[in-house]
PDB file of N, CA, C and O in Angstrom:
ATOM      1  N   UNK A   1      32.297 -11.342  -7.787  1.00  0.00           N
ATOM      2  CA  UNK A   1      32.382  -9.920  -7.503  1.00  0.00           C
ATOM      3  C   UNK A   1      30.995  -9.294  -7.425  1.00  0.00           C
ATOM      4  O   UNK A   1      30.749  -8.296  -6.746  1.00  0.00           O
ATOM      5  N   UNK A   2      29.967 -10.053  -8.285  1.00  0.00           N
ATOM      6  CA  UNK A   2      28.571  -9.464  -8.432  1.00  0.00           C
ATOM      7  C   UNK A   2      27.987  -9.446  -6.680  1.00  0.00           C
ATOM      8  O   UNK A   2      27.402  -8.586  -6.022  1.00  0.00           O
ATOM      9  N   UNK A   3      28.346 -10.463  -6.446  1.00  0.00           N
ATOM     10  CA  UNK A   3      27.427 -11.412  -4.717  1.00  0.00           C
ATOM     11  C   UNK A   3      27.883 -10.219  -3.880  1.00  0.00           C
ATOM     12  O   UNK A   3      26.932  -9.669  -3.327  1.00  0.00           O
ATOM     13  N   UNK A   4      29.239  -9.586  -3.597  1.00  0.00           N
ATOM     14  CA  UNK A   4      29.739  -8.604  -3.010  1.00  0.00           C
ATOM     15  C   UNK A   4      29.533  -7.739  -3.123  1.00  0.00           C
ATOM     16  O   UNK A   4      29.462  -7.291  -1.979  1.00  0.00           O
ATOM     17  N   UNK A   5      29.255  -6.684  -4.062  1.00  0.00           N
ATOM     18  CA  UNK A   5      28.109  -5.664  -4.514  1.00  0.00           C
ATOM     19  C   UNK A   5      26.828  -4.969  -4.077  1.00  0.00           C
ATOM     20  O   UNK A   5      26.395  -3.924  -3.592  1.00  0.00           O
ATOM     21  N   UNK A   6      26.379  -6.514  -4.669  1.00  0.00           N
ATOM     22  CA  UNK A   6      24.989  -6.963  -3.772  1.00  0.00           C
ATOM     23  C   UNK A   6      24.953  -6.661  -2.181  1.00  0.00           C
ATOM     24  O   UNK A   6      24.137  -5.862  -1.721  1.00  0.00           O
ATOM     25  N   UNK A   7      25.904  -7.362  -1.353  1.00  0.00           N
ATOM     26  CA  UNK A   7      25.923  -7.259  -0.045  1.00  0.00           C
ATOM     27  C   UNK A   7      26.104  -6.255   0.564  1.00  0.00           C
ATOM     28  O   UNK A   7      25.694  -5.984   1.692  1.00  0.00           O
ATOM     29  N   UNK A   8      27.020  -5.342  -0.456  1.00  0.00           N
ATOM     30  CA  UNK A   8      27.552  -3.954  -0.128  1.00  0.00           C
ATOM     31  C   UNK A   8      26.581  -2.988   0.007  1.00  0.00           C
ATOM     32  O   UNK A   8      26.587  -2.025   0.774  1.00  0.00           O
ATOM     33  N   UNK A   9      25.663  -3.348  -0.873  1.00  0.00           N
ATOM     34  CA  UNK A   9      24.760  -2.136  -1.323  1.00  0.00           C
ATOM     35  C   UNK A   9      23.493  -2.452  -0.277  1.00  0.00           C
ATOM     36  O   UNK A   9      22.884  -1.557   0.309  1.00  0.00           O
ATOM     37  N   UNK A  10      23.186  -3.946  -0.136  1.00  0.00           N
ATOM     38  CA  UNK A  10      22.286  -3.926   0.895  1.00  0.00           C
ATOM     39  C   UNK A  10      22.614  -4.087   2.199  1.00  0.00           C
ATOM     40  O   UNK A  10      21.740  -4.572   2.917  1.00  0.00           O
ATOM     41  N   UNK A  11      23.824  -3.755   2.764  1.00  0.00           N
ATOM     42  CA  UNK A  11      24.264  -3.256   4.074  1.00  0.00           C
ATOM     43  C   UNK A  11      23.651  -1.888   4.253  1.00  0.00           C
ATOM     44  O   UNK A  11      22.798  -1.585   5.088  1.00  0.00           O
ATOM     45  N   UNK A  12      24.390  -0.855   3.056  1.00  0.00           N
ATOM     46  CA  UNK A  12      24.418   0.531   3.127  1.00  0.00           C
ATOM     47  C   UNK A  12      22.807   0.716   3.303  1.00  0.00           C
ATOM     48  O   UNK A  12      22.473   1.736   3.905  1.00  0.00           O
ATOM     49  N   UNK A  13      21.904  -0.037   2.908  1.00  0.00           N
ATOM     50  CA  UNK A  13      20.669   0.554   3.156  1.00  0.00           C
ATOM     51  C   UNK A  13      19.716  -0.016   3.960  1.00  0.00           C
ATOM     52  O   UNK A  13      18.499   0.169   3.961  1.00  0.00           O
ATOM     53  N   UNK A  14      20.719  -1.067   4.969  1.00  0.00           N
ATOM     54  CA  UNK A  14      19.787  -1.521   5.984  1.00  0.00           C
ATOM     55  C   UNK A  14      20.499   0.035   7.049  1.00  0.00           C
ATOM     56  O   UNK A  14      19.675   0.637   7.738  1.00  0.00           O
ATOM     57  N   UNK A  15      21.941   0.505   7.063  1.00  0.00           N
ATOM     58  CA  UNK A  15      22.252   1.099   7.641  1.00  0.00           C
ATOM     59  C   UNK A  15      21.613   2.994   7.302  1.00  0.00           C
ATOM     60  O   UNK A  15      21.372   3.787   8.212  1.00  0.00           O
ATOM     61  N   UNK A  16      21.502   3.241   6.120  1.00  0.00           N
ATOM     62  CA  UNK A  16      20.488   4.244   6.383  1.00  0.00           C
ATOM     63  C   UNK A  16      18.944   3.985   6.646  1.00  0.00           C
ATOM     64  O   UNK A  16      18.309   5.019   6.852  1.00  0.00           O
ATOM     65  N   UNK A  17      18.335   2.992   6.672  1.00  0.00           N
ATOM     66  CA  UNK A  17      16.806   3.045   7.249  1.00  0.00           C
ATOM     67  C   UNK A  17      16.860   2.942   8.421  1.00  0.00           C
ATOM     68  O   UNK A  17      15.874   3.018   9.154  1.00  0.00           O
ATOM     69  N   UNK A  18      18.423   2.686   8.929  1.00  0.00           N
ATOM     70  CA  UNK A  18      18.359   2.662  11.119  1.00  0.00           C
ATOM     71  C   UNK A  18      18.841   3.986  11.115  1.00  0.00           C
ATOM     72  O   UNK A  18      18.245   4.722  11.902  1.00  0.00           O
ATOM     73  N   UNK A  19      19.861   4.570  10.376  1.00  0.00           N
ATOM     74  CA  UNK A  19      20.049   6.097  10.647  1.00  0.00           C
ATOM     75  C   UNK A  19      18.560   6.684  11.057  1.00  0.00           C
ATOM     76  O   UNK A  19      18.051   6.888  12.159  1.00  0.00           O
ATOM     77  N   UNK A  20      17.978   6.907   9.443  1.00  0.00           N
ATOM     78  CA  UNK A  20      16.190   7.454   9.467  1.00  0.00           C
ATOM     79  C   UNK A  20      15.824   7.257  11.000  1.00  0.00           C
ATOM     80  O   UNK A  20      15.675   8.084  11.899  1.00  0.00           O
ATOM     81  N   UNK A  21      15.720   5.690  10.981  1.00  0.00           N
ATOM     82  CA  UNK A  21      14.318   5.295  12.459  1.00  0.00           C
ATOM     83  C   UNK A  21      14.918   6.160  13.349  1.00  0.00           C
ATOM     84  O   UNK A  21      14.333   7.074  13.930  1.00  0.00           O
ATOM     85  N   UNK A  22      16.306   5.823  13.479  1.00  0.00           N
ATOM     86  CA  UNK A  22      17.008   6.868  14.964  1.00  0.00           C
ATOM     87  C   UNK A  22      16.768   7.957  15.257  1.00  0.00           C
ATOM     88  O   UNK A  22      16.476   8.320  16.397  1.00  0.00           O
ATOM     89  N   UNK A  23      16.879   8.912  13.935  1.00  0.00           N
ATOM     90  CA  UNK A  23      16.992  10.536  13.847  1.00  0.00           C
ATOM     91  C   UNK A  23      15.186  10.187  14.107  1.00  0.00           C
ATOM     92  O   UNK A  23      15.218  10.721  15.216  1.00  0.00           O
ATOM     93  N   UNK A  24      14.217   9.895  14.023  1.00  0.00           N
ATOM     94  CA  UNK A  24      12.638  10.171  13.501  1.00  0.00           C
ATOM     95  C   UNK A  24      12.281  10.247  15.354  1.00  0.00           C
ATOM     96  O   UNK A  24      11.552  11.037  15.954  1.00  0.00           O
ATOM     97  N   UNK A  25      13.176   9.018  15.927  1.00  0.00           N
ATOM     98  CA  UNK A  25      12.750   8.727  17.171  1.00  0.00           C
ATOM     99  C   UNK A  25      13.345   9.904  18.056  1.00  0.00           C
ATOM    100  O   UNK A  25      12.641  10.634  18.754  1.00  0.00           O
ATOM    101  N   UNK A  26      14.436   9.981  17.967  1.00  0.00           N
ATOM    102  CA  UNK A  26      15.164  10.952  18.811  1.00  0.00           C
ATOM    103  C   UNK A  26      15.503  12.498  18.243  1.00  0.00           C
ATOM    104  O   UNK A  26      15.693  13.498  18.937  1.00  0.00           O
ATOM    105  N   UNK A  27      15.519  12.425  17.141  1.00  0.00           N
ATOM    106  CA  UNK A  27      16.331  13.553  16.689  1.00  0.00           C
ATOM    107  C   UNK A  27      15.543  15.036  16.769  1.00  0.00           C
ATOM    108  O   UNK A  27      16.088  16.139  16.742  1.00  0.00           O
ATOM    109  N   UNK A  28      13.947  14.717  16.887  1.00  0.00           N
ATOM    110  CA  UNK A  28      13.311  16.525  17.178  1.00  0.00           C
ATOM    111  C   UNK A  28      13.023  16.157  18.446  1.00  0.00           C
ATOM    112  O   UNK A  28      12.279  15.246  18.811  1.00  0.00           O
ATOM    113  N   UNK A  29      13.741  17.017  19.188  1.00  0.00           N
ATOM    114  CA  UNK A  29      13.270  17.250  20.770  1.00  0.00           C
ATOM    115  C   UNK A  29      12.900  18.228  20.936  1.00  0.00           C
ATOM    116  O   UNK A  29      12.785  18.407  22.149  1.00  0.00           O
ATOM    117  N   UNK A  30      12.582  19.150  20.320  1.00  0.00           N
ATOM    118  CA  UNK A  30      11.887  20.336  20.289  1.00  0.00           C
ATOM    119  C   UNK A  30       9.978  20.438  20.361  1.00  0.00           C
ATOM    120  O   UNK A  30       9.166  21.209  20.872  1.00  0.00           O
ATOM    121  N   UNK A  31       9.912  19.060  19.451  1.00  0.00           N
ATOM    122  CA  UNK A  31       8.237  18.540  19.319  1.00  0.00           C
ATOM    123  C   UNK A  31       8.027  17.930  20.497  1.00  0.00           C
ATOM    124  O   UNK A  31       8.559  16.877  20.848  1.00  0.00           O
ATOM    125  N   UNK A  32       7.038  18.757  21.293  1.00  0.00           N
ATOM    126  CA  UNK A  32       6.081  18.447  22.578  1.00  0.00           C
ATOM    127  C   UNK A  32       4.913  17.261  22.271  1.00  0.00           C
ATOM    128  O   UNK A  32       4.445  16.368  22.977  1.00  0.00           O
ATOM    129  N   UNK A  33       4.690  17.650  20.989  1.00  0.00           N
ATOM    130  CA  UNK A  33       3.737  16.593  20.423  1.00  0.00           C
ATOM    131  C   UNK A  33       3.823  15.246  20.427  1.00  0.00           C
ATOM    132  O   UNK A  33       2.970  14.392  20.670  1.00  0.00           O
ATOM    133  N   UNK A  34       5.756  15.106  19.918  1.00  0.00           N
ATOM    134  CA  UNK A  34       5.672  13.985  19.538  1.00  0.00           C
ATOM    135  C   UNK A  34       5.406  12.858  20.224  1.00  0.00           C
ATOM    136  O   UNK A  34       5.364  13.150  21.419  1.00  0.00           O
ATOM    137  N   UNK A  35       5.162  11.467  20.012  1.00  0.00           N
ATOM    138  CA  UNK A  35       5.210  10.133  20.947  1.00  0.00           C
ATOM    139  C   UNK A  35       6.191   9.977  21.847  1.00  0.00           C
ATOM    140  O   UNK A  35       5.967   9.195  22.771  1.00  0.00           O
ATOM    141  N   UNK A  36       7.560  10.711  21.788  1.00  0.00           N
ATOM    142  CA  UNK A  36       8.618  10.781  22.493  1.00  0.00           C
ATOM    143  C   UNK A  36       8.523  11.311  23.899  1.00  0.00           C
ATOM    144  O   UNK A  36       8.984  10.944  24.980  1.00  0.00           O
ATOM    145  N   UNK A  37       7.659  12.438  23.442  1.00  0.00           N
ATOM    146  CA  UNK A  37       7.450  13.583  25.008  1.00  0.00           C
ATOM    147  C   UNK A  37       6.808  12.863  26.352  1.00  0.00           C
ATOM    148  O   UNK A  37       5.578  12.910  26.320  1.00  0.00           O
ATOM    149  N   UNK A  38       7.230  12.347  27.278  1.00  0.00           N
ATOM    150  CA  UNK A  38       6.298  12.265  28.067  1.00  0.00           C
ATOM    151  C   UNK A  38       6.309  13.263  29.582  1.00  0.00           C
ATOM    152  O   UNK A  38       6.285  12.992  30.782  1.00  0.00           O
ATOM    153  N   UNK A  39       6.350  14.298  28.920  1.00  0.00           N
ATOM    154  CA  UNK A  39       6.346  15.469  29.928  1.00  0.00           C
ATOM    155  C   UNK A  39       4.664  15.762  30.510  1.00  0.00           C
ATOM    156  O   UNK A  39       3.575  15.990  29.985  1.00  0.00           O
ATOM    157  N   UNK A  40       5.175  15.608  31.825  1.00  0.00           N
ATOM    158  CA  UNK A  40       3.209  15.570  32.623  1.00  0.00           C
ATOM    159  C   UNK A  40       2.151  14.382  32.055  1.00  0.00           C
ATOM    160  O   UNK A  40       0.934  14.208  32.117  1.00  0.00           O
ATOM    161  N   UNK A  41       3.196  13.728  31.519  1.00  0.00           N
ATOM    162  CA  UNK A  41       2.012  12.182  31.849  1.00  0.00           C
ATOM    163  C   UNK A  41       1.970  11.757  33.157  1.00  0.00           C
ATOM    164  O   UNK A  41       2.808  12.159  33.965  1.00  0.00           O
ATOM    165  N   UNK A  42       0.916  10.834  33.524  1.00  0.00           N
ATOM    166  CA  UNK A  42       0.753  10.442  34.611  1.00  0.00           C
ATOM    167  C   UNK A  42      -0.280   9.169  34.607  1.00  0.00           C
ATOM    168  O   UNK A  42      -1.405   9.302  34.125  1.00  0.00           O
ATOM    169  N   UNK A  43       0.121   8.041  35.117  1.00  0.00           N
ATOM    170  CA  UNK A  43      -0.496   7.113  35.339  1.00  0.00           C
ATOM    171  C   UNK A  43      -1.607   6.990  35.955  1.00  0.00           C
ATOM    172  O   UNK A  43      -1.668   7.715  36.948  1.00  0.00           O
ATOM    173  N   UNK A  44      -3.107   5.948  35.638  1.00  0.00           N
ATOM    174  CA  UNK A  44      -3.902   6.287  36.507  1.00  0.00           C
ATOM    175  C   UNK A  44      -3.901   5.056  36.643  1.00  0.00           C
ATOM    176  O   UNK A  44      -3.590   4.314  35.711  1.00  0.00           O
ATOM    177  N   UNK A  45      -4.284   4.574  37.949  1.00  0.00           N
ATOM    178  CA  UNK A  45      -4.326   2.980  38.440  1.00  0.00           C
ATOM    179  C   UNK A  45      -5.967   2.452  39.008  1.00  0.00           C
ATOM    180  O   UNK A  45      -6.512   3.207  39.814  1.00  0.00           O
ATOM    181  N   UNK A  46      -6.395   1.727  38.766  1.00  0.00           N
ATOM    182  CA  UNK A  46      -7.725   1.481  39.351  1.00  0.00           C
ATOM    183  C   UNK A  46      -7.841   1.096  40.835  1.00  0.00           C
ATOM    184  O   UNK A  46      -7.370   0.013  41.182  1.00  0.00           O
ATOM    185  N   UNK A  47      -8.131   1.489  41.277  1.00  0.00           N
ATOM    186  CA  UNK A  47      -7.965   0.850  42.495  1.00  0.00           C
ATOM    187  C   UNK A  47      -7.928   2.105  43.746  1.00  0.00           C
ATOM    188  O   UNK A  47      -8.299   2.117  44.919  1.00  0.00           O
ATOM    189  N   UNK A  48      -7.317   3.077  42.887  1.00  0.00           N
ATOM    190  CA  UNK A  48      -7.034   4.011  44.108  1.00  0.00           C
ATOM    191  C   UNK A  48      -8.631   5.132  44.470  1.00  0.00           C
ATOM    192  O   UNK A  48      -8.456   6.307  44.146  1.00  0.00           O
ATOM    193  N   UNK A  49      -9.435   4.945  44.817  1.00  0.00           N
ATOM    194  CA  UNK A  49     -10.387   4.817  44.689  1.00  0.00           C
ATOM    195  C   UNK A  49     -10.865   6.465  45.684  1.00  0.00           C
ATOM    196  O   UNK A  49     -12.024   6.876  45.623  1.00  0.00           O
ATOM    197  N   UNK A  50     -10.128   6.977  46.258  1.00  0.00           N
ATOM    198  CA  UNK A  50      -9.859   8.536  47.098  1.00  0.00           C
ATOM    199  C   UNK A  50      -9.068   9.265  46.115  1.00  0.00           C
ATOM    200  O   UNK A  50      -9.122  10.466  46.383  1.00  0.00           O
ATOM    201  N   UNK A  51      -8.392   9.040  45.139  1.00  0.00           N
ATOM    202  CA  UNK A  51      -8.101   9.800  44.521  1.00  0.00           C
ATOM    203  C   UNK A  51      -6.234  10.461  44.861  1.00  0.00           C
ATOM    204  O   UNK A  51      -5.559  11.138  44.085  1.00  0.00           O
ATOM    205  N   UNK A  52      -5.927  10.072  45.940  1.00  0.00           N
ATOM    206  CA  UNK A  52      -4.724  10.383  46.594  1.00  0.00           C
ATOM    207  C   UNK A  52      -3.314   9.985  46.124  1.00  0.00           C
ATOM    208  O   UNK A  52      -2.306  10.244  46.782  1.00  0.00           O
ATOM    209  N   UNK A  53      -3.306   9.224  44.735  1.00  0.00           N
ATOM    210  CA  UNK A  53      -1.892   8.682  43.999  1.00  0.00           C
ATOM    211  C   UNK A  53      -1.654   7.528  44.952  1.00  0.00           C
ATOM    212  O   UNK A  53      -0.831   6.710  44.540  1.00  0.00           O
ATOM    213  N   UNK A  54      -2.187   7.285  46.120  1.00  0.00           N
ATOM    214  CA  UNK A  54      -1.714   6.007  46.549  1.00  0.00           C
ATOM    215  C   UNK A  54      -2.688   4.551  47.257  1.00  0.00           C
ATOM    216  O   UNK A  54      -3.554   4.526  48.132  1.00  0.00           O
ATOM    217  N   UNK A  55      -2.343   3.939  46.787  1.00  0.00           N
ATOM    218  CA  UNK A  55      -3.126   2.798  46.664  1.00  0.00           C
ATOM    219  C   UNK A  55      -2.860   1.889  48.429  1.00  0.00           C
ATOM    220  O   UNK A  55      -1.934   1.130  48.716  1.00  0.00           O
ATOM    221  N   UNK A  56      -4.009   2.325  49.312  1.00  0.00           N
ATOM    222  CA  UNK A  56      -3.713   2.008  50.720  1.00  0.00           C
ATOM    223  C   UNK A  56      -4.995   1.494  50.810  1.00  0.00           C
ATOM    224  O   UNK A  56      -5.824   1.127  49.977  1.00  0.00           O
ATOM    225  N   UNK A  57      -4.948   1.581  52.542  1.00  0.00           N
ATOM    226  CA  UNK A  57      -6.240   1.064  53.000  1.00  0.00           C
ATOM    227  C   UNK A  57      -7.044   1.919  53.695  1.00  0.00           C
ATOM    228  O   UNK A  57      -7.678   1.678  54.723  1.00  0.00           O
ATOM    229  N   UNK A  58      -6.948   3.440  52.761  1.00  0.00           N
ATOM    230  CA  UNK A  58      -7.956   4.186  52.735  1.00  0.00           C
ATOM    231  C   UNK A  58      -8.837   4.112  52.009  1.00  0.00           C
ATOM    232  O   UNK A  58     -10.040   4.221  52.248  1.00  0.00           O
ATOM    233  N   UNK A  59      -7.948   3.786  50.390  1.00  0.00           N
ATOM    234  CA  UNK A  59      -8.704   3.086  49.596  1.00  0.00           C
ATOM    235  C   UNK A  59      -9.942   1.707  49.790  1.00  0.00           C
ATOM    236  O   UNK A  59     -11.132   1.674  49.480  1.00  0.00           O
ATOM    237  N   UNK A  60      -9.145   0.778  50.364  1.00  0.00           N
ATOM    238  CA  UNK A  60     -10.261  -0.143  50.781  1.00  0.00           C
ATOM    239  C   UNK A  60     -11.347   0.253  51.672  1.00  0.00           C
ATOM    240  O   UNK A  60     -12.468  -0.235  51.526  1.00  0.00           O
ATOM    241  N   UNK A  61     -11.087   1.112  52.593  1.00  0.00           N
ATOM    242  CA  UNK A  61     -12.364   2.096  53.264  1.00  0.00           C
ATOM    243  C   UNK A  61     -13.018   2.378  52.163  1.00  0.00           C
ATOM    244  O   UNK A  61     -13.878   1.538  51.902  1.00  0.00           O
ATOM    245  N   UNK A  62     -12.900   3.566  51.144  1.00  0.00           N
ATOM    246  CA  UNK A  62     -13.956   3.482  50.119  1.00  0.00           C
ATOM    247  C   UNK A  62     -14.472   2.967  50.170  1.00  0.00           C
ATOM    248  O   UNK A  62     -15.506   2.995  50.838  1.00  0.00           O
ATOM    249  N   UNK A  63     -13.860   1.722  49.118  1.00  0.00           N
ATOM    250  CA  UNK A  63     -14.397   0.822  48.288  1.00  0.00           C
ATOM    251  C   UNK A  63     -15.746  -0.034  49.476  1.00  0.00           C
ATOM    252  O   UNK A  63     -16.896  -0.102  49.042  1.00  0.00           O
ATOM    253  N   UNK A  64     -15.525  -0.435  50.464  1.00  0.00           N
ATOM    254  CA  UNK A  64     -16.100  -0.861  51.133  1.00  0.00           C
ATOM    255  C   UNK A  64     -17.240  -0.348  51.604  1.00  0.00           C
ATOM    256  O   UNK A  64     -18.188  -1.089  51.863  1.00  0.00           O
ATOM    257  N   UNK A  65     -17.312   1.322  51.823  1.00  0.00           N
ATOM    258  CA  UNK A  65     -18.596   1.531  52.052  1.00  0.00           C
ATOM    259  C   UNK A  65     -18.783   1.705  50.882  1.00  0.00           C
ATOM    260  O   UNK A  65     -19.954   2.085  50.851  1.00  0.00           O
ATOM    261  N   UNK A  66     -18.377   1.683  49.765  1.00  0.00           N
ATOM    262  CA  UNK A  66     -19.181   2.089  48.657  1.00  0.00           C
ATOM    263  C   UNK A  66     -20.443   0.768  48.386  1.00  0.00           C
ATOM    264  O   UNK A  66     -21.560   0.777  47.867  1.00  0.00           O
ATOM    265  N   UNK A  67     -19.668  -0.205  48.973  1.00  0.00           N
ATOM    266  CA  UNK A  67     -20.240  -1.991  48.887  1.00  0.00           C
ATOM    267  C   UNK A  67     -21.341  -1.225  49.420  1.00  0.00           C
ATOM    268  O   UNK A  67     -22.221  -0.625  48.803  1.00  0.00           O
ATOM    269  N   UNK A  68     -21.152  -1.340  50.688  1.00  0.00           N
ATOM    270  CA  UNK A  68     -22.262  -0.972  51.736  1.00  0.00           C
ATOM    271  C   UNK A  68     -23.083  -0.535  51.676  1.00  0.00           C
ATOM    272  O   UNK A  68     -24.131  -1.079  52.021  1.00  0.00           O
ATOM    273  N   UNK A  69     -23.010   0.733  51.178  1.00  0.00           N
ATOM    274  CA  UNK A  69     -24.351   1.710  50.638  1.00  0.00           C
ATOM    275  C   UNK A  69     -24.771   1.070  49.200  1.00  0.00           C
ATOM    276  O   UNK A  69     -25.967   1.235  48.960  1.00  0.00           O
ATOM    277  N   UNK A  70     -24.318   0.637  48.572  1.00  0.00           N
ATOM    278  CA  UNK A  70     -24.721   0.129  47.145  1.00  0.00           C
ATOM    279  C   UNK A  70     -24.653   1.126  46.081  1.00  0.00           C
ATOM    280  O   UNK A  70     -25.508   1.182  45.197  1.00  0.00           O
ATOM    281  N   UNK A  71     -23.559   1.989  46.155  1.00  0.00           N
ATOM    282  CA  UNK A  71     -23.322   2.821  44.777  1.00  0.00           C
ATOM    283  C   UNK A  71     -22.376   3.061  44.104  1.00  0.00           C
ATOM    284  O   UNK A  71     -21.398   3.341  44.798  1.00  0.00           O
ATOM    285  N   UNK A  72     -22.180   3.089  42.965  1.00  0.00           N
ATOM    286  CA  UNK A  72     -21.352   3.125  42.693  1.00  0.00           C
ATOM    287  C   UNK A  72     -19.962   3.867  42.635  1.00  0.00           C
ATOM    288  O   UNK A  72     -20.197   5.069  42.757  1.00  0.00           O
ATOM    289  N   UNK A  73     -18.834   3.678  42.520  1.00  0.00           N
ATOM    290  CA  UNK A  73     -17.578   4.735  42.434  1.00  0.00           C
ATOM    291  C   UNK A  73     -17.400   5.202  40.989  1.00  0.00           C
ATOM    292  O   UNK A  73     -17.233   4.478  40.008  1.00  0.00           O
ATOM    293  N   UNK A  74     -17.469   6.639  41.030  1.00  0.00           N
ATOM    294  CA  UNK A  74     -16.781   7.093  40.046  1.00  0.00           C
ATOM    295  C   UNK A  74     -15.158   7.562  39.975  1.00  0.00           C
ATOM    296  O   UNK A  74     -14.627   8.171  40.904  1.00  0.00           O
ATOM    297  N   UNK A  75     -14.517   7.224  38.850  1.00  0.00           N
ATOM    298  CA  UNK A  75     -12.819   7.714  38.949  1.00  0.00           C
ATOM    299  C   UNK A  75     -12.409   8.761  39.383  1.00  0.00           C
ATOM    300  O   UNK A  75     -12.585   9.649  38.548  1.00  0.00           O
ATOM    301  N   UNK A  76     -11.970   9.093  40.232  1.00  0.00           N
ATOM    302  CA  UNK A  76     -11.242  10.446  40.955  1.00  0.00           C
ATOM    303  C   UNK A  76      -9.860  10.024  40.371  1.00  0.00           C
ATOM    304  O   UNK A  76      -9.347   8.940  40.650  1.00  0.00           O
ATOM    305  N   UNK A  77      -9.134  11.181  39.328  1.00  0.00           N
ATOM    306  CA  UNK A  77      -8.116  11.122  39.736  1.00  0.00           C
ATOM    307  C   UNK A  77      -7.381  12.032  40.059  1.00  0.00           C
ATOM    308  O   UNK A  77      -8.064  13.054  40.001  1.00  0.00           O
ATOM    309  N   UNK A  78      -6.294  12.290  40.395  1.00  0.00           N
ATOM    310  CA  UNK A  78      -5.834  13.690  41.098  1.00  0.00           C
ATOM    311  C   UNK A  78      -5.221  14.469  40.072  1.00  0.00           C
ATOM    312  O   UNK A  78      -4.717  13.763  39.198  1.00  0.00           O
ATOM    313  N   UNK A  79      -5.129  15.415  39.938  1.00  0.00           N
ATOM    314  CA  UNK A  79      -4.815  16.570  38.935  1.00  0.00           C
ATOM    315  C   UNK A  79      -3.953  17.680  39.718  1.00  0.00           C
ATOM    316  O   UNK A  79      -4.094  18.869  40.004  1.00  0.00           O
ATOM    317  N   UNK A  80      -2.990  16.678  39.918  1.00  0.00           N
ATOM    318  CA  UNK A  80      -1.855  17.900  41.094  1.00  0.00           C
ATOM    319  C   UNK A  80      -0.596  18.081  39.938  1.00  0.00           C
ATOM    320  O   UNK A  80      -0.162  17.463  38.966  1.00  0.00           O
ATOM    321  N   UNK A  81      -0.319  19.269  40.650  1.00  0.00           N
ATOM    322  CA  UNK A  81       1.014  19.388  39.615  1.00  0.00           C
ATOM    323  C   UNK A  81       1.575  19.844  40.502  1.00  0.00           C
ATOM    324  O   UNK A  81       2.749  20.191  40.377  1.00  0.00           O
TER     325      UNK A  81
END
């Protein structure tokens, strides 16, 4: 009867530390802050080298005269909303 107890009691508290994680992860949607929010993130990719969100062969124009002339590129990235 002891072994059953035991099992009982450490069910119940594997099942409230997943309650906790759940509610911590999901449960304030109100916090903009949190790690959850990804409102106006935006990926930046290397490569896109005009700055335009898309990775073509305008880009390789750049990059190519950038060869050419010998200077370097700095990151453009676009800041559109």
């Amino acid at each position: 009867m002891e072994k059953k107890a035991i099992y009982v009691v450490a069910i119940v508290a594997v099942l409230v530390a997943a309650s906790v994680g759940v509610y911590a992860v999901v449960g304030n949607k109100d916090d903009v802050d949190s790690p959850a929010s990804m409102e106006g993130a935006e990926l930046k990719v290397l490569g896109n080298a005009n700055g335009d969100r898309v990775i073509d062969s305008k880009d390789i124009d750049v990059i190519e005269k950038a060869i050419d002339d010998g200077v370097a590129l700095k990151p453009k990235f676009c800041a559109c909303k």
